[in-house]
C-alpha positions as CSV (number, residue, x, y, z in Angstrom):
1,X,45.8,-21.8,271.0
2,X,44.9,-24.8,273.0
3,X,41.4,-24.5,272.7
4,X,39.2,-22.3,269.9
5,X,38.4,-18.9,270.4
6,X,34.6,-20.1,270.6
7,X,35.2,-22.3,273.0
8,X,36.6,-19.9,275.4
9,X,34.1,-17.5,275.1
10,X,31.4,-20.3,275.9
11,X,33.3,-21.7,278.6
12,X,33.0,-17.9,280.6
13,X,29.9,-17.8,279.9
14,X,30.4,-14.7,277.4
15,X,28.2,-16.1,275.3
16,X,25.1,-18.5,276.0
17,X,22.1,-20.5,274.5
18,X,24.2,-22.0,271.4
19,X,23.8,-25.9,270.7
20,X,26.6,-28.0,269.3
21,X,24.3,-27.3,265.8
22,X,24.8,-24.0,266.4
23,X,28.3,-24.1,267.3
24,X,29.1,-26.0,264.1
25,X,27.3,-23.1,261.9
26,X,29.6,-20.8,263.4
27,X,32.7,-22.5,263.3
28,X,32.0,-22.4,259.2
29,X,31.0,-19.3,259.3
30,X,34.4,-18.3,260.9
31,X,35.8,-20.3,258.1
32,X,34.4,-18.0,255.5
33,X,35.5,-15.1,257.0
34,X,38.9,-16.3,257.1
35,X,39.2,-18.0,253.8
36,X,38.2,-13.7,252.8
37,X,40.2,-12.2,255.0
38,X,43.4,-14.7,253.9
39,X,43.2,-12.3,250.3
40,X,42.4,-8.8,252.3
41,X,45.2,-8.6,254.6
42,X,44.1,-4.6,254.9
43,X,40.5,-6.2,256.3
44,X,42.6,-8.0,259.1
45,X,43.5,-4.5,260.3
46,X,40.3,-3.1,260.5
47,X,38.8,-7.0,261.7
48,X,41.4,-6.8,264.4
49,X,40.6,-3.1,265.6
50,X,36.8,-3.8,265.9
51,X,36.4,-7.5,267.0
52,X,38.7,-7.0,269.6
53,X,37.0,-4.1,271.3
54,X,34.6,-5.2,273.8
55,X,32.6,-2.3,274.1
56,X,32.1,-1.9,270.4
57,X,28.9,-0.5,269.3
58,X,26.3,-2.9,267.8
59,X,26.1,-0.8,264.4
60,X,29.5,-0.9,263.6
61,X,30.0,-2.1,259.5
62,X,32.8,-5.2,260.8
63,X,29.4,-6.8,262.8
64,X,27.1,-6.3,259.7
65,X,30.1,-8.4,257.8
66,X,30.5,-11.5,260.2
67,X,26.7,-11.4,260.7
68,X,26.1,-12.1,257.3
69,X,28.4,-14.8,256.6
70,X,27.2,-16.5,259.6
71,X,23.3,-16.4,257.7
72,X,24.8,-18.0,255.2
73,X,25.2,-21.0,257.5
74,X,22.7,-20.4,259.5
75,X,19.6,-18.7,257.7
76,X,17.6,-18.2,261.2
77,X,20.1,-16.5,263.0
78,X,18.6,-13.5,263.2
79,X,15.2,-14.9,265.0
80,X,17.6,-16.5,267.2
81,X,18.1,-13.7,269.3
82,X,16.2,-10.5,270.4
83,X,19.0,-8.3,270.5
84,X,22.1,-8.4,268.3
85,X,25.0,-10.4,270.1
86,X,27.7,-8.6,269.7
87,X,29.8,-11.2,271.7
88,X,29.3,-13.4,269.6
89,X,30.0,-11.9,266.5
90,X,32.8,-10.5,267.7
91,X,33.6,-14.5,268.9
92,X,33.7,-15.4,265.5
93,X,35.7,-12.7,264.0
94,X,38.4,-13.3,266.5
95,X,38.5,-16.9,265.8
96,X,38.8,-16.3,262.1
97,X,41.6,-13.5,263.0
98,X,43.4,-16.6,264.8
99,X,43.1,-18.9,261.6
100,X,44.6,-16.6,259.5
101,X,47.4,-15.8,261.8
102,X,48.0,-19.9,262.2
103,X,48.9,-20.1,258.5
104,X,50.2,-17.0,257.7
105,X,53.3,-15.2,259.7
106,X,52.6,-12.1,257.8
107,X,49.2,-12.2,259.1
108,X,50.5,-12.9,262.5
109,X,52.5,-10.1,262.7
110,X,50.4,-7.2,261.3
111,X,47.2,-8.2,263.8
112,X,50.5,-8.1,266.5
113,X,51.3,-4.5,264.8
114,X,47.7,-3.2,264.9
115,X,46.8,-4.4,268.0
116,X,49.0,-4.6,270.4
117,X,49.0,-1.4,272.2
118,X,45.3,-0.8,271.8
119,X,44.6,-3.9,273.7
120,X,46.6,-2.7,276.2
121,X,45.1,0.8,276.4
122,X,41.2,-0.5,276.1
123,X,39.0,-1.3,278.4
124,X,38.9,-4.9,278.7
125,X,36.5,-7.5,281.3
126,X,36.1,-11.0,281.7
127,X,37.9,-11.3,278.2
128,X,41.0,-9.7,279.2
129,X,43.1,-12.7,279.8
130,X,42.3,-14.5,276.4
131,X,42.8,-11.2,274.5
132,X,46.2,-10.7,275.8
133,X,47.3,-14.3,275.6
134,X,46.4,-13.7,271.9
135,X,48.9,-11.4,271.3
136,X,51.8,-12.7,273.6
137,X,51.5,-15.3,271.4
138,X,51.8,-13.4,268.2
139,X,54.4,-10.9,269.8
140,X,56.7,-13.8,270.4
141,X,56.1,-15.1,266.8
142,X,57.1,-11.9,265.2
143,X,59.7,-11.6,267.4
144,X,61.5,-14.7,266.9
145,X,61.3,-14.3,263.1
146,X,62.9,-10.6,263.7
147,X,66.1,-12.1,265.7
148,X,66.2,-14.3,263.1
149,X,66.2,-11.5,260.0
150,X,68.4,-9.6,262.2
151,X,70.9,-12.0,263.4
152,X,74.2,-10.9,263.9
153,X,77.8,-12.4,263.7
154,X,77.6,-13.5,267.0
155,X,74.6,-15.3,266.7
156,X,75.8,-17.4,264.0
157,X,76.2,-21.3,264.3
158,X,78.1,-23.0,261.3
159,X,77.7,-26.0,262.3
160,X,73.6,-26.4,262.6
161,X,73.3,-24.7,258.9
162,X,75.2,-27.5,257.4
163,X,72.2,-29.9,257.8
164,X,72.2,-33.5,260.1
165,X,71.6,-34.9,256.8
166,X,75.2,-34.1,255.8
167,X,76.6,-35.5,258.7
168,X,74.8,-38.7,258.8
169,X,77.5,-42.0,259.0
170,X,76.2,-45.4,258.3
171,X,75.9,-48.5,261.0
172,X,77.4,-51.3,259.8
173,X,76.4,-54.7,260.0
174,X,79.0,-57.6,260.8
175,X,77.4,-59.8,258.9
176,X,77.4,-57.8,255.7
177,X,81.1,-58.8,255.8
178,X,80.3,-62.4,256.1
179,X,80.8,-62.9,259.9
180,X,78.4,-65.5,260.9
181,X,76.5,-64.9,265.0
182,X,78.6,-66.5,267.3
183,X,81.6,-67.8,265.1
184,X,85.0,-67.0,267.1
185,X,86.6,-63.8,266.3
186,X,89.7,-64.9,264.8
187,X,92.6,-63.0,263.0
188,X,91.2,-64.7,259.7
189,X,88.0,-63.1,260.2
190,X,88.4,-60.0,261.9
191,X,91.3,-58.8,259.2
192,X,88.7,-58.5,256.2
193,X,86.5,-56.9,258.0
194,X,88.7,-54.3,259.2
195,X,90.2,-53.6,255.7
196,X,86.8,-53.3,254.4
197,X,85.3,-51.0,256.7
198,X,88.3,-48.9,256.4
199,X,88.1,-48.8,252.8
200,X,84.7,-47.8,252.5
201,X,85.2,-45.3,255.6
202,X,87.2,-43.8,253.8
203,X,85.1,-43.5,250.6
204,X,82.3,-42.0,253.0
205,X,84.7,-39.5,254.7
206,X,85.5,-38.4,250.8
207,X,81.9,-37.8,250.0
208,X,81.4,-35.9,253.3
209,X,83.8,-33.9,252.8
210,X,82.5,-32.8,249.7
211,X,79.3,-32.1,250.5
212,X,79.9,-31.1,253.8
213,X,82.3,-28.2,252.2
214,X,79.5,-27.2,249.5
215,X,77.0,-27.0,252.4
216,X,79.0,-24.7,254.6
217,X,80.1,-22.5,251.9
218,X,76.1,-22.4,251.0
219,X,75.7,-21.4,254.3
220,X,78.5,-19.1,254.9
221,X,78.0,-16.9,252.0
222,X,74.2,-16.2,252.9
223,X,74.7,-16.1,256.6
224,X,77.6,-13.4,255.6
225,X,75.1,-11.4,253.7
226,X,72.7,-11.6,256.3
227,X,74.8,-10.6,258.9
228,X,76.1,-7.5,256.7
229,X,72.9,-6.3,256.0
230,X,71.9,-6.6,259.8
231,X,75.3,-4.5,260.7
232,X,74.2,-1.9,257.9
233,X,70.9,-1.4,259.2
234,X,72.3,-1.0,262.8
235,X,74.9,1.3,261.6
236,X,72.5,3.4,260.2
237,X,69.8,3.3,263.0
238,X,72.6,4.5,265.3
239,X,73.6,7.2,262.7
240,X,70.2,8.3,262.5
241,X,69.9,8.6,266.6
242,X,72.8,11.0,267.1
243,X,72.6,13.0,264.1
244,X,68.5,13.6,264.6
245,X,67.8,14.2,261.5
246,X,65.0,13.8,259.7
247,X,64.8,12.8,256.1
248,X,61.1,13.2,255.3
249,X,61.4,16.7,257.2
250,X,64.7,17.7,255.4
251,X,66.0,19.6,258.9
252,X,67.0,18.8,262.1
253,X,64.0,17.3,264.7
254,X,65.0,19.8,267.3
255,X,64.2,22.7,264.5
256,X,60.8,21.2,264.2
257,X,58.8,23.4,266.6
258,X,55.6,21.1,267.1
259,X,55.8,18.4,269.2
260,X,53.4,16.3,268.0
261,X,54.8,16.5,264.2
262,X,57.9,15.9,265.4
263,X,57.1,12.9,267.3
264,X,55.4,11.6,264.3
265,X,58.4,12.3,261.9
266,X,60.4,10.1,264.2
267,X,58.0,7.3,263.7
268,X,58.0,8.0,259.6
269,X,61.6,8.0,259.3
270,X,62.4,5.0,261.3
271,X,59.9,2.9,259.6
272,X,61.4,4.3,256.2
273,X,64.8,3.1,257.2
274,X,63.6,-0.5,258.6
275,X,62.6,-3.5,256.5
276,X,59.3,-6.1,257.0
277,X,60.1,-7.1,260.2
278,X,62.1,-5.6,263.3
279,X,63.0,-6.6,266.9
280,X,61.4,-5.0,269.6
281,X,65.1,-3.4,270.6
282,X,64.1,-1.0,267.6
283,X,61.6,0.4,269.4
284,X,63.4,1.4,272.3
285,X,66.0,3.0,270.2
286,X,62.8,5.1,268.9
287,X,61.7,5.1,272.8
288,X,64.7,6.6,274.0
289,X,65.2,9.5,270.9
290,X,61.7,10.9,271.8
291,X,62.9,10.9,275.6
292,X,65.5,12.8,274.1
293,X,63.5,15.6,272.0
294,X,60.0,15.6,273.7
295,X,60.4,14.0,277.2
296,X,57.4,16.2,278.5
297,X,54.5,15.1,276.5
298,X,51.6,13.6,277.4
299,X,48.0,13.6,276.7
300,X,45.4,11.0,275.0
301,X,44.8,10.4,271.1
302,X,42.7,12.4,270.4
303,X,44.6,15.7,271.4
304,X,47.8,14.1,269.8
305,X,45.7,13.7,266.6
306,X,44.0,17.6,266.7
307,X,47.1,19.5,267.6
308,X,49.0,17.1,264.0
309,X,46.3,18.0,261.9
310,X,46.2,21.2,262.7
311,X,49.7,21.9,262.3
312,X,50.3,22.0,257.9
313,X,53.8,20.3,257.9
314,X,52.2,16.9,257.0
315,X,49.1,17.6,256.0
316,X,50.1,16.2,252.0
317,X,51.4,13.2,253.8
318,X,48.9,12.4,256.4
319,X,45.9,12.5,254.2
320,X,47.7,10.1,251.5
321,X,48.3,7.6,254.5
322,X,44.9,5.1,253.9
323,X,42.0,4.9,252.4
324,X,38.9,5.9,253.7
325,X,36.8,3.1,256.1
326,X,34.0,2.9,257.9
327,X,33.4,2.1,261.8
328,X,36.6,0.9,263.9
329,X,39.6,1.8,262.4
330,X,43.6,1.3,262.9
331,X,45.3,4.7,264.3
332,X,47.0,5.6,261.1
333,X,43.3,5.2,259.0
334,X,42.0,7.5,261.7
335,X,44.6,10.1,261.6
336,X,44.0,10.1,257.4
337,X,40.7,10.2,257.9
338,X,41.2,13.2,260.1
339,X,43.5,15.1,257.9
340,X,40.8,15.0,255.1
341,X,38.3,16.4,257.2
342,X,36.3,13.1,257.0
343,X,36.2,12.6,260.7
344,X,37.1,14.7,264.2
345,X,40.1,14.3,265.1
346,X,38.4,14.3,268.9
347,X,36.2,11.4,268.0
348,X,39.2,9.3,268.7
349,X,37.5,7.3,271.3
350,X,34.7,6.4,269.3
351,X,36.6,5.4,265.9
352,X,40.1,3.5,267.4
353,X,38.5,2.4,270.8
354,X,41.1,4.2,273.2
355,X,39.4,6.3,276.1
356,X,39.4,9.9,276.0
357,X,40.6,9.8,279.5
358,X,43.8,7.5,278.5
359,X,47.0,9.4,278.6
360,X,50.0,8.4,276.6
361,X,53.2,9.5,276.3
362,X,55.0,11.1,273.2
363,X,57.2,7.2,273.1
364,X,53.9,5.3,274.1
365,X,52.6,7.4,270.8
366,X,56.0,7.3,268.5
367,X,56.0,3.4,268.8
368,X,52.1,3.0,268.3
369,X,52.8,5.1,264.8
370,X,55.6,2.8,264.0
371,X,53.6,-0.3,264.6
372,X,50.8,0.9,262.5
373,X,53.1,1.9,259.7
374,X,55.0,-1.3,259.5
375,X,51.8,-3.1,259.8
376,X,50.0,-0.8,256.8
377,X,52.8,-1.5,255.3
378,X,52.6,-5.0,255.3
379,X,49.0,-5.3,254.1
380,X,49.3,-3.2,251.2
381,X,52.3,-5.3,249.8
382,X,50.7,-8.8,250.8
């Protein structure tokens, strides 16, 4: 970002009565938090679920986190204010959420994962604007490392992976050959410095060469690897779309009679098929097979969440998904927590920060599961 999160939240006005003292306390406290959350890539998950959320509840346990590492640079803090300023805590976890994802892609892309769609879904006010530029900007980072991971024949350039370096040629000097400035250019002259310059152009063409064809073979043998894993993967996406079958189910998805289990199946076997990262084309793939299988569904999180709990087909794998946490939680924590019997699976509102009255599709649903799987995903292995 151009400007710090901080910044932008004080220039709107979302936040008020803070000194440049003040702002300085804060800026280290945001430091903290990210130095922390640099080691607890799970935390940026829950961090980015709660912080996010404008109309998160003063109580919730991220707050009672950011609060106290800014009172460790700023030991009045809490006489500063006669209500808790939730803004500004939130302020400062985003800004920390940033930092991390400025050094770290991995970071980048699971706050992208985990956030994306609720941020579109939420409510959002005078913040909406720097919230979404937020993730634009991670979205295009995570895709541009994707097309790269995924690159295809056709996308290949030979040339650019051998390295400038290896194509560099010399300037050469006149009077390295003992012409003096301004002496006539006569056959005597000019003669030895041709021959020499041929001679050691030719050296330097042997010596490129060599290089050049170690370079390229460098480079063709990994871009050849590359590009046969990315046609393997697309092979067996596509095999996976017209057979529709699912692994983790061991029957067909069209023999699966509840809709909601078999929309998340289609998430779980795609992300068990797909590696780190993927381009957003993947998601359309899963778009268009639940177009295919449950075009008709709709309805908000909460009744997608009590109609898959209630149904035993996952019910071993939905409660081994995540550990329990407290306050604002990621979709897939929630839907754990759910299947345990630790929360409601109609408190959905109150634990992810998606409206009751917010009505998604079965794809909207199917590619929020895949996010948060690839994303939970992520953290754990980080």
């Amino acid at each position: 970002m151009a400007s710090s999160v901080l910044t932008e939240f004080l220039r709107k006005g979302l936040i008020q009565g803070i000194d440049d003292q003040d702002y300085e306390r804060l800026t280290k406290a945001s430091g903290r938090i990210k130095e922390r959350l640099s080691n607890d890539f799970v935390a940026i998950r829950r961090y980015c679920i709660a912080v996010l959320d404008e109309q998160l509840p003063d109580v919730d346990p991220t707050l009672d986190e950011i609060q106290k590492d800014i009172e460790e640079e700023w030991k009045t803090f809490p006489g500063k204010f006669t209500t808790r300023p939730v803004a500004l805590l939130r302020a400062v976890g985003i800004q920390a959420l940033v930092d991390v994802a400025e050094e770290s892609s991995s970071a980048s892309r699971i706050l992208w994962l985990t956030g994306s769609t609720p941020v579109e879904h939420m409510v959002l006010g005078a913040e909406q604007d720097l919230l979404r530029s937020l993730f634009v900007e991670w979205g295009t980072a995570s895709e541009e490392n994707a097309e790269e991971e995924w690159k295809n024949a056709e996308s290949f350039d030979a040339a650019s992976s051998i390295g400038n370096d290896k194509l560099k040629i010399k300037t050469f000097d006149a009077k390295s050959f003992g012409v003096v400035e301004g002496s006539p250019l006569t056959p005597e002259v000019v003669a030895p410095v041709i021959e020499s310059l041929a001679q050691q152009l030719t050296s330097l063409a042997n010596q490129n060469a060599l290089s050049i064809s170690k370079s390229l073979t460098a480079s063709l043998n990994t871009a050849l690897t590359q590009i046969e894993e990315s046609t393997k993967r697309r092979l067996s996406l596509l095999w996976w779309k017209q057979t529709l079958y699912s692994p983790s189910q061991k029957k067909g998805y069209r023999a699966i009679q509840s809709p909601e289990v078999r929309i998340f199946a289609l998430a779980l076997d795609l992300d068990a098929q797909l590696p780190d990262t993927y381009p957003q084309s993947v998601e359309y793939l899963l778009r268009e097979t639940v177009f295919e299988l449950v075009d008709s569904w709709q309805g908000s999180v909460a009744a997608f969440c009590t109609a898959l709990i209630s149904d035993k087909t996952l019910v071993n794998t939905l409660t081994a998904l995540c550990d329990p946490q407290e306050g604002r939680v990621p979709l897939l924590t929630f839907i754990s927590a759910a299947a345990r019997g630790e929360v409601q699976a109609t408190d959905a509102a109150s634990v992810v920060g998606v409206p009751d009255d917010m009505e998604l599709s079965g794809a909207d649903i199917a590619v929020w599961l895949l996010r948060e799987l690839s994303a939970d995903t992520l953290a754990t292995q980080e």
